[in-house]
Every structure is written in C-alpha cells, then in structure tokens.
Steps between C-alpha positions, in 0.01 A plus 500: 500500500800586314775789564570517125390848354348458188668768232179758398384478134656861426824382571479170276349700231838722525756219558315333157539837330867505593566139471366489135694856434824353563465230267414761301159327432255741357208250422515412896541841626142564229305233726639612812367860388100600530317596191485816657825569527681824492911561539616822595816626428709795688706581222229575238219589734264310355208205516581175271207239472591138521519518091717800484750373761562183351533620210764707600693257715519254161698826339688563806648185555672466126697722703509534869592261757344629853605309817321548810677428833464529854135473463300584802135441482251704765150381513287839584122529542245501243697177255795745464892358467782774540795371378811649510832378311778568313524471103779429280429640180670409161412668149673412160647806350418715837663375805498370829385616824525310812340525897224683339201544767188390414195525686128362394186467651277227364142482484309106551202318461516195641846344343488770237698789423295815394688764504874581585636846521848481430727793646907570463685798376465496143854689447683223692369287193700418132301666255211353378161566353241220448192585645211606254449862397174684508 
C-alpha cells in the first residue's frame, strides 16, 4: 500500500478555481463552478449567482488586476476549503493597494466549487463598484 496522500476533491476543486483565476481564465473558472453557484462578497454584502458573478468579473477585469499570494489552502469538514492569502490589487483610474488580507471559505461538490464567501476589509480596497444593483 502506498504512503502517498491523495489531495481531497475540495482542495482540487479550489487549486482549479485559483489556477484558472490567475490566468485570468473566466471560461475555466465557469466549469470549475457548480450550476448552483453563489459568490459572496464582504464588501457589498450580498449573494451573486454564477451568472451575476461572471458577469461582473468580465467588467472588472477591463480594469483590475488582482494577485493572490501566499495562498494557504485548509481542507475543513463538510467539502469546505479556507483559504487565506494576500491580494495585490490594481485599478485603472483608482489605485493600488497591496498585502491586502483575504480570507474565503469555499463550498464543493465533488471537484466543484459551489459557493465561495469572499471576506477582506472593503476600505483597504481602491474604489470600485461592479457588482449588480437591486
């Protein structure tokens, strides 16, 4: 029998997520993302579906560069990922921030991401508005 630990589904689903984010992929991060899926955000307080997300991320990133570093990936119970990092955040016209703290917990199924609550101090952030009103 082997020694080798096999990495859980939760944690490939994120590592997919984040590989596909960096190369700022947005067609890989869709398939990598459940029907079902819902994106919460800290700064507006609010549940995006899968549509209204990605539809915001195309605006976003006419303008915004994010970096994540120091990624650190925590496989919890129930198909959860915490993963904490630092962001480097760039916005035309707005500014930079740098060494911003991010924290989100995902939500899996199997090597899917279905939710991912997404939580840093919005006032640490360059100005910005592209999430959907009501």
């Amino acid at each position: 029998m082997s020694d080798i630990a096999t990495k859980p589904d939760s944690i490939i689903a994120v590592e997919r997520w984040n590989a596909f984010w960096a190369a700022r992929d947005l067609e890989g991060m869709k398939r990598v993302a459940a029907d079902d899926f819902i994106q919460w955000h800290a700064t507006v307080r609010k549940n995006l579906t899968k549509d209204e997300e990605f539809a915001m991320l195309v605006n976003a990133l006419k303008v915004m560069q994010i970096e994540f570093k120091a990624v650190r990936l925590t496989a919890m119970d129930n198909d959860t990922v915490l993963q904490q990092c630092l962001g480097d955040i760039s916005i035309d016209g707005a500014g930079t921030r740098t060494d911003v703290p991010f924290a989100m917990v995902f939500h899996t199924r199997g090597q899917l991401v279905t939710r991912c609550d997404e939580y840093m101090d919005g006032m640490s952030l360059p100005p910005i508005d592209f999430t959907p009103k009501d």
